[in-house]
C-alpha positions, 0 to 999 in steps of 0.5 A: 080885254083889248083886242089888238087890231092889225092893219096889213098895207098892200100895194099893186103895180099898174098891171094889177100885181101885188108889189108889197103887203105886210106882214108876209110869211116868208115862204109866200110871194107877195100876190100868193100871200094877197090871194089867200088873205083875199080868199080867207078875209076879203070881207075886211079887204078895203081898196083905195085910189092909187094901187093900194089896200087893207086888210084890218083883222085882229092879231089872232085872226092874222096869226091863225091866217098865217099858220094856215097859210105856210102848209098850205104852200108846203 
């Protein structure tokens, strides 16, 4: 069975704010959405040079994060 892996980009502005990230719930800001994802799966976040990141998970994990994360804010 394949397991289909997902890559969720980040981008921060200069101040350390979260100005993007994929695959965002629509009712979530993008840095509410990077402090749960970080806060739930920090151990697959990757930071890179220049304001930028990842989360790798699997598209279940990253639904299940997602169904978890709009109650969460309700």
């Amino acid at each position: 069975m394949d397991t289909q892996n997902v890559i969720l980009h980040v981008r921060f502005a200069p101040n350390g704010t979260v100005v993007e990230i994929s695959e965002r719930p629509q009712s979530l800001v993008p840095q509410a959405w990077f402090d749960f994802l970080s806060d739930k799966a920090g151990d697959v976040y990757q930071a890179f040079a220049g304001g930028r990141g990842v989360f790798r998970l699997t598209r279940t994990e990253l639904d299940a994060l997602k169904q978890a994360a709009v109650p969460a804010v309700a």
